[in-house]
N, C-alpha and C positions, 0 to 999 in steps of 0.2 A: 161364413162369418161376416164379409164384406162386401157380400152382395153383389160380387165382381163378374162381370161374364165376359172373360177375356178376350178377344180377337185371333191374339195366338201366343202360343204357347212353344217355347224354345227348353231343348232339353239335351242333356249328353249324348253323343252314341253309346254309351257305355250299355250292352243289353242288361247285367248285371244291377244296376244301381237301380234302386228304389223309385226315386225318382224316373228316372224311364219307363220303368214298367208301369206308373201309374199313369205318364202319358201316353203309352201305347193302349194301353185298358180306358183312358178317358177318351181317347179319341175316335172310340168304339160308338159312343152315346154323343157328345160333341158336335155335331154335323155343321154348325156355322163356327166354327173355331178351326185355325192353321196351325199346324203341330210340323215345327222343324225340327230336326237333327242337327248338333251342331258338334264339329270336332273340337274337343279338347284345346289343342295347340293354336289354333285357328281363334278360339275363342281368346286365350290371351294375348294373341297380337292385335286383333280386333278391340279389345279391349286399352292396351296400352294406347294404340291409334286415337280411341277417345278421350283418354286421359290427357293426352298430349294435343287436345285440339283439332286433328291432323283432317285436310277433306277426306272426302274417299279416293285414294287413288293406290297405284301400288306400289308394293314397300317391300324390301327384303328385313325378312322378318326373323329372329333365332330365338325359336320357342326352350328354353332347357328346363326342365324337371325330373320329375318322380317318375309319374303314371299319367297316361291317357290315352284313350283305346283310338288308336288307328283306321283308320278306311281299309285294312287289311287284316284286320282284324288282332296284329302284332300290339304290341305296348310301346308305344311311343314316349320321345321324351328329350330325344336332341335333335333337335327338327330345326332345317332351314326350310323357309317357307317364299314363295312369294306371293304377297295375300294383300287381300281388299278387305272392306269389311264386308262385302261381298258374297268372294270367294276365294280360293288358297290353290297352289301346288307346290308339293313339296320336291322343293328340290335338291335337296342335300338331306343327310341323315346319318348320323352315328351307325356302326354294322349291327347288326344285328348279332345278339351274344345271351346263351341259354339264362333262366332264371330259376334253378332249381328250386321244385317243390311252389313255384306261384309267389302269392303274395305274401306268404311265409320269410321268404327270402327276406322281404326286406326290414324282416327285424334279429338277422342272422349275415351280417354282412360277409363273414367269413365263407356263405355258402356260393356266394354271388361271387368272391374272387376265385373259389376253389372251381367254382363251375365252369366261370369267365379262360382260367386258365388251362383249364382239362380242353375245352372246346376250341382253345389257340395251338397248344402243344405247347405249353410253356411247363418250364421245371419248377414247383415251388416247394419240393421237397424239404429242402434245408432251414425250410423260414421260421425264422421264431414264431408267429403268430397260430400254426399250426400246433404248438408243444400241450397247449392247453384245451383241444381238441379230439374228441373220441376218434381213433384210428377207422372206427369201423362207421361210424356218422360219416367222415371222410371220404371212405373209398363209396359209399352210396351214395353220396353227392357227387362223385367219380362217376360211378355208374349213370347216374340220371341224365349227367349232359350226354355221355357216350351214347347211351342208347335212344336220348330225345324221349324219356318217360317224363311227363308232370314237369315238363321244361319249357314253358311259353317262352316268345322269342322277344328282347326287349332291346330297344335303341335308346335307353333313358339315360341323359346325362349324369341323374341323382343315383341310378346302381350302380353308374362308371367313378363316381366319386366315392362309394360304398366298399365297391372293391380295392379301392387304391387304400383308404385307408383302413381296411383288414390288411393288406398285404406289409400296410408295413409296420402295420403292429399299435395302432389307433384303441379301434375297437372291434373285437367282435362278436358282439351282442350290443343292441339298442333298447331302450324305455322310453325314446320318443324319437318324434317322427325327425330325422335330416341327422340325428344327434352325433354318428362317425364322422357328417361332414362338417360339420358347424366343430367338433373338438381338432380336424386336421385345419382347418382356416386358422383356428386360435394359435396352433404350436408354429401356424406355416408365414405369419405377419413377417416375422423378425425376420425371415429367410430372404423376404421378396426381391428386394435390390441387389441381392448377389445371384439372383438363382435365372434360366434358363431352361428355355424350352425342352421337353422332349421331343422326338423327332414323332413323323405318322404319316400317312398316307392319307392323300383322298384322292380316291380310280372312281369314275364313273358316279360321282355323286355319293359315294360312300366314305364318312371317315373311318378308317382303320387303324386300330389302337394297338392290335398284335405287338408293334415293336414297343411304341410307349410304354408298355404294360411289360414288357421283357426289360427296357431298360431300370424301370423302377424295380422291377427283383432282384438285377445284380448290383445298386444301390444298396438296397438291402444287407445283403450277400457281405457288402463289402463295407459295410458299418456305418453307410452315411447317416448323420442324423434326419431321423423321421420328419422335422420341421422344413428340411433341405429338400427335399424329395418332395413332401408336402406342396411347397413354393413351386417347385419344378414345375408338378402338375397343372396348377393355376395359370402358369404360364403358357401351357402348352394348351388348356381351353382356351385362353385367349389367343391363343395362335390358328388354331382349329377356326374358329369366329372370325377373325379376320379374313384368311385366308379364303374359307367358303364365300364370304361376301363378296369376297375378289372376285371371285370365281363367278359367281351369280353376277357382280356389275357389268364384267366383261361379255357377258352374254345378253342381256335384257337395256346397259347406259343406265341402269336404275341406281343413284346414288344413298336414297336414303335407306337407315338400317332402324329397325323398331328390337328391343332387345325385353323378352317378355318371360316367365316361366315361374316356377315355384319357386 
């Protein structure tokens, strides 16, 4: 159409997406043309970095989202990085926590806590948010993290906010994309300046939400309003974010943080 004969040509890792696969197949005929791979999380801090001016140099970078496929072939999505526009290494990351049934999942939030929680050992038998749900859809979602069927492994901050508000009773089903977490932000405003972190671990570069995710059940449990908990949460990513950076500065003097993601 525009006559264009590009030089090079930059594309997702994602093997799945359309886009790829037409760069993989053009790069077959192509012979004076550079066809790079580019990660996901990588790409929006890279991206933010220009937005902001910034030279090249390196930046502690906290990629959070939905989805984007990993150098490991996992779903990424709460990613501490330390990145150039360059190149990246991830050095912190959400744990890794099942996705039952794939991409499905993420317009079925309830399936992502149920999973989330079977694959902790957490109880969530008693929750309300479960009453409106087939017992037997249930225990197969049950099943699937237990035995790792059709369970991709996901470190995404956008199914850790997916879950949190299935669990306490948000939503569980969406008709657009973020929509569990954008109605627990609205209920969770009013909460913020009285409300407090949940606690978590980070061992070895990994944040671990096992307890966070226990504590919000027996919130639950115990009547606190959904907007209360809501706020909680929010605090406790922002505590997750700081904390990792800490962690990253103390090792690398690197001060600046680039804050990038869906």
């Amino acid at each position: 159409l525009f006559r264009i004969q590009p030089e090079i040509i930059a594309y997702d890792m994602h093997p799945n997406y359309f886009t790829t696969q037409w760069a993989l197949w053009a790069q077959r005929s192509k012979s004076n043309t550079k066809f790079i791979a580019i990660q996901h999380h990588h790409a929006h801090i890279a991206s933010c970095m220009a937005d902001n001016k910034l030279d090249n140099r390196q930046v502690i970078g906290l990629s959070f989202d939905g989805t984007g496929y990993g150098t490991d072939g996992a779903i990424w999505g709460g990613e501490i990085l330390l990145a150039s526009y360059a190149d990246f290494e991830r050095v912190a990351h959400l744990e890794y926590l099942p996705l039952p049934g794939g991409d499905s999942a993420t317009r079925n939030p309830w399936r992502i806590a149920v999973g989330y929680a079977e694959s902790l050992g957490l109880d969530i038998a008693e929750l309300p948010f479960l009453k409106s749900i087939d017992s037997q859809a249930v225990d197969i979602v049950r099943k699937q993290a237990q035995k790792k069927l059709n369970t991709p492994q996901t470190s995404s901050m956008g199914r850790l906010f997916d879950a949190v508000a299935s669990l306490i009773g948000i939503r569980n089903e969406i008709t657009y994309e973020a929509q569990a977490a954008i109605e627990m932000e609205v209920i969770s405003k009013r909460f913020i300046s009285a409300a407090s972190p949940y606690p978590f671990e980070i061992e070895d570069g990994i944040i671990q939400v096992s307890e966070l995710l226990n504590q919000v059940i027996q919130d639950v449990k115990s009547d606190q309003a959904a907007g209360l908990i809501g706020a909680r949460f929010h605090h406790s990513v922002c505590a997750m974010a700081v904390e990792a950076s800490k962690r990253v500065r103390q090792k690398t003097k690197i001060n600046e943080v680039v804050l990038s993601g869906g």
